[in-house]
C-alpha atoms as one frame of an Amber mdcrd trajectory, in Angstrom:
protein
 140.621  59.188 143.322 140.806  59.934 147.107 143.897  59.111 148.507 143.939
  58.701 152.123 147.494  59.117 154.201 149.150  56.054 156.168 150.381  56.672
 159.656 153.164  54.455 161.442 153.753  54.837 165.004 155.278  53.652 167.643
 153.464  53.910 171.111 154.537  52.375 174.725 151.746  49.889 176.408 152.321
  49.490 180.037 150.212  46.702 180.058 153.107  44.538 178.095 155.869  46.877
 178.892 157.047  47.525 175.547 156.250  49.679 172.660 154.015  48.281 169.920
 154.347  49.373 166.425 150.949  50.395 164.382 150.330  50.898 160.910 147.110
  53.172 160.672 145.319  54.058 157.668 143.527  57.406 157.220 140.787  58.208
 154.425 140.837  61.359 152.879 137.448  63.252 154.352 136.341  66.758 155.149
 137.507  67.811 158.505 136.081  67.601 161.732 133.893  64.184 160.443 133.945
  61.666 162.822 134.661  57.872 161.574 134.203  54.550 162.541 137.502  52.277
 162.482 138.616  49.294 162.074 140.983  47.005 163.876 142.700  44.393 161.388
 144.452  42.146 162.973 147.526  39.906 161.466 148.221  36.550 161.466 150.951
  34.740 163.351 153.633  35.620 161.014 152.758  39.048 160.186 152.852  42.073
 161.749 151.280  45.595 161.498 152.524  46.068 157.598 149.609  43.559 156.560
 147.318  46.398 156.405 149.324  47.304 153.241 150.693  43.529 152.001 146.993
  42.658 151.582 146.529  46.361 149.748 143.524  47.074 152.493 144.698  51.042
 152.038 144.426  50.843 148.382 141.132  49.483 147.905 139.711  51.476 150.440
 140.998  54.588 148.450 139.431  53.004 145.606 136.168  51.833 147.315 135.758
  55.131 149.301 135.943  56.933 146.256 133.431  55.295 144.363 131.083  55.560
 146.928 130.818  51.611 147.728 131.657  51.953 151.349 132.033  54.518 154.182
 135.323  56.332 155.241 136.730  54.259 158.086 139.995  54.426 160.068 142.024
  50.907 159.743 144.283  50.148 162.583 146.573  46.987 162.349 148.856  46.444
 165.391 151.621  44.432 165.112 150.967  41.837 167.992 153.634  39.575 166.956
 152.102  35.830 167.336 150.071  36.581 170.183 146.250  35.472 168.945 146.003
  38.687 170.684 144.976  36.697 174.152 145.978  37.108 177.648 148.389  34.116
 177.778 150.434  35.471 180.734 151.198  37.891 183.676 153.923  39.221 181.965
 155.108  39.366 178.092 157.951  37.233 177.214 158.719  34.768 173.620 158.432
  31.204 174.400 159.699  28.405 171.759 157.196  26.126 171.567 157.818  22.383
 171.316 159.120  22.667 167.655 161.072  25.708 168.042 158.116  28.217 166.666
 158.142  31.808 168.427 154.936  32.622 170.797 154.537  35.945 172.296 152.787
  35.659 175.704 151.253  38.264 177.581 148.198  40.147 178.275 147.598  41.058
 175.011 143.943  40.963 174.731 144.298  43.411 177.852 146.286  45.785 175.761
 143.720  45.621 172.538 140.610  46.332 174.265 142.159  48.717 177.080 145.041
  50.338 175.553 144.411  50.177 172.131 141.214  51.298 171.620 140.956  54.409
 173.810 143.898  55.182 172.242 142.469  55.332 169.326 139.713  57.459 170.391
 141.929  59.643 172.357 144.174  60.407 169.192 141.585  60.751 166.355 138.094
  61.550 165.636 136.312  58.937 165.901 132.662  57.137 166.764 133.866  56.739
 169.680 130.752  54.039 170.290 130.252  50.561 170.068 128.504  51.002 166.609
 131.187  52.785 164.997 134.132  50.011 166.311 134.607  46.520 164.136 137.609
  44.428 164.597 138.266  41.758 162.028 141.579  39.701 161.387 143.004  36.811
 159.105 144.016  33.703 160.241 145.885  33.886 163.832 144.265  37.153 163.913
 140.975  36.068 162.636 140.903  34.116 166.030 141.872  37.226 168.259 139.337
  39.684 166.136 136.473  36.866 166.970 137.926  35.911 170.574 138.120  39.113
 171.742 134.922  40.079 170.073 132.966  37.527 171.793 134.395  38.282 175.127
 133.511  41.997 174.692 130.530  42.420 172.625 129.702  45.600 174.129 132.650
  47.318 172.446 132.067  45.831 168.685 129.423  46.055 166.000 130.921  44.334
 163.468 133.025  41.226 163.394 135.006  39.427 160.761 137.288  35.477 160.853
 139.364  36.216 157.523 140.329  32.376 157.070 140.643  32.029 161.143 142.968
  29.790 162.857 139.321  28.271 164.469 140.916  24.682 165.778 138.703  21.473
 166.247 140.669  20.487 169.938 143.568  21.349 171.801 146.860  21.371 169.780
 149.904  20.433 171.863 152.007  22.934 169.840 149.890  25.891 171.063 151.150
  25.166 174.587 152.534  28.453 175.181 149.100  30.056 174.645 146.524  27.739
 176.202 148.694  25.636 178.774 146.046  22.787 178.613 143.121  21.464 177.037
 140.873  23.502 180.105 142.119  26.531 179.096 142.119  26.608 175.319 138.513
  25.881 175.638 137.645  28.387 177.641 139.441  30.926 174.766 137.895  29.091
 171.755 135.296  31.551 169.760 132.638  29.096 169.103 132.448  28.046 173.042
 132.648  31.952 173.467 129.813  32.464 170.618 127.965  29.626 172.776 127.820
  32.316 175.936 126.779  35.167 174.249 123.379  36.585 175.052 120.171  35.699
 172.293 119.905  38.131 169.319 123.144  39.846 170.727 123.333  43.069 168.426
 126.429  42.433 166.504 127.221  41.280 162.855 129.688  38.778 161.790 131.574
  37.845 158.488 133.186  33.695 158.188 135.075  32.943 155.249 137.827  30.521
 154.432 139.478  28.842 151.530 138.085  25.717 150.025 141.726  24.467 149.764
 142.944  26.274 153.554 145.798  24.082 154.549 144.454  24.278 158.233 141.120
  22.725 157.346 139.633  26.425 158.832 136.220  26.075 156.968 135.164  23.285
 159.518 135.549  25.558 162.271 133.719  28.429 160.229 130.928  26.099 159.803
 130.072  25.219 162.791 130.687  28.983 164.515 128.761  29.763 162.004 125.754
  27.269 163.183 126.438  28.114 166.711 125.438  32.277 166.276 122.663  31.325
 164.079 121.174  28.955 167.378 121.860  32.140 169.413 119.792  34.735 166.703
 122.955  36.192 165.735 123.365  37.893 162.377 126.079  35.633 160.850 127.523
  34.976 156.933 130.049  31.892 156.334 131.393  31.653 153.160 133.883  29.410
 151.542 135.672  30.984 148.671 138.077  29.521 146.234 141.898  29.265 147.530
 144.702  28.062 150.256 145.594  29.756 153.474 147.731  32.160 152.402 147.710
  36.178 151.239 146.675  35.578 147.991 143.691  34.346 149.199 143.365  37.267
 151.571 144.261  40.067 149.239 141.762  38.654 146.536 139.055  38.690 149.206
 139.611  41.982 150.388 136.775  43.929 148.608 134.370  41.783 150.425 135.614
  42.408 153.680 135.565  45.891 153.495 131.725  45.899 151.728 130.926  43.970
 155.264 132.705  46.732 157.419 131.912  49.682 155.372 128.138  49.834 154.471
């Protein structure tokens, strides 16, 4: 079997003013072969070791190797609980109302330009819209399909791994959205709402029939909402809770979606 290599660094974004840690997965390929990559992003308790807690190295070792998907780069920063938005000036962790940690900043600034020239700058990649996907699970489900939707010009492919896809304003996300104005002008399916007719991009729903958070609603109706603008859109609600033993069981299918 192929075994690719993982890569943790360590690299300093002056758009937060701190230095944010990355897990990145490489496949073994010939050299000088450019690749497409993928940004996973974690949810609101994880951090940039998901890539390997939900085995997404593994399986693409295994699935690469087989010849069931492309090579692909994997990138998974560790954003802290972020929902990888701009939710402030400047970064800083804010309690919330029942003592929960939220890390505010211009995150979604540092993703789309910090990150991902980066990324290009450091490997060899497609460095093209149709060799980028970003895709996340729950908390980060939201920032792969928020961020997506604000800048479909930079992604192909888009996946909402069980996404944290709310109904209305939750008071407890305060230190995000500040008010009901301004979560709705963040939430993906207004977003998906704005985006142009038969917008060339591809996305992948799923949540657990049993998710705690009730996710599949919000899946549902996303889901609707591309389909109304002639997006190419799947929804699919597998068996399982919110958790990563939903996510890690799942995993083959997400990288079929990003890989062929």
């Amino acid at each position: 079997m192929l075994k690719g290599k993982l890569v943790k660094i360590s690299h300093y974004s002056s758009i937060l003013n701190k230095n944010i840690s990355l897990l990145i997965y490489l496949p073994l390929i010939k050299e000088n072969t450019a690749l497409p990559v993928l940004y996973f992003l974690h949810g609101r308790n994880g951090d940039e070791n998901t890539l390997t807690e939900v085995h997404l190295d593994t399986i693409a070792d295994e699935m690469i190797s087989e010849g069931k998907i492309n090579p692909m780069i994997i990138v998974c920063p560790g954003i802290g609980n972020s929902r990888g938005m701009n939710s402030s000036l400047t970064t800083d962790e804010v309690l919330n109302s029942v003592n929960r940690l939220y890390h505010t900043g211009r995150y979604e600034d540092y993703l789309i330009q910090e990150l991902v020239p980066y990324i290009d700058r450091s490997y060899n990649t497609i460095n093209e819209r149709k060799g980028r996907f970003i895709g996340g699970v729950s908390a980060g489900g939201f920032a792969a399909l928020h961020n997506a939707f604000k800048h479909p010009d930079l992604f192909s492919k888009i996946g909402g791994h069980m996404p944290a896809i709310d109904l209305f304003f939750n008071e407890e996300d305060e230190p995000h959205f500040t008010n009901n104005e301004t979560w709705e002008k963040c939430d993906p399916i207004r977003l998906a709402a704005t985006l142009n007719y038969g917008t060339d991009i591809k996305v992948y729903l799923d949540a657990g029939d049993q998710d705690e958070g009730g996710f599949y609603e919000g899946c549902a109706i996303l889901h609707k909402t591309l389909g109304s603008k002639g997006i190419a859109s799947e929804n699919h609600l597998f068996s399982g809770h919110h958790d990563a033993e939903y996510v890690k069981s799942n995993i083959e299918k997400y990288l079929a979606f990003y890989g062929k």
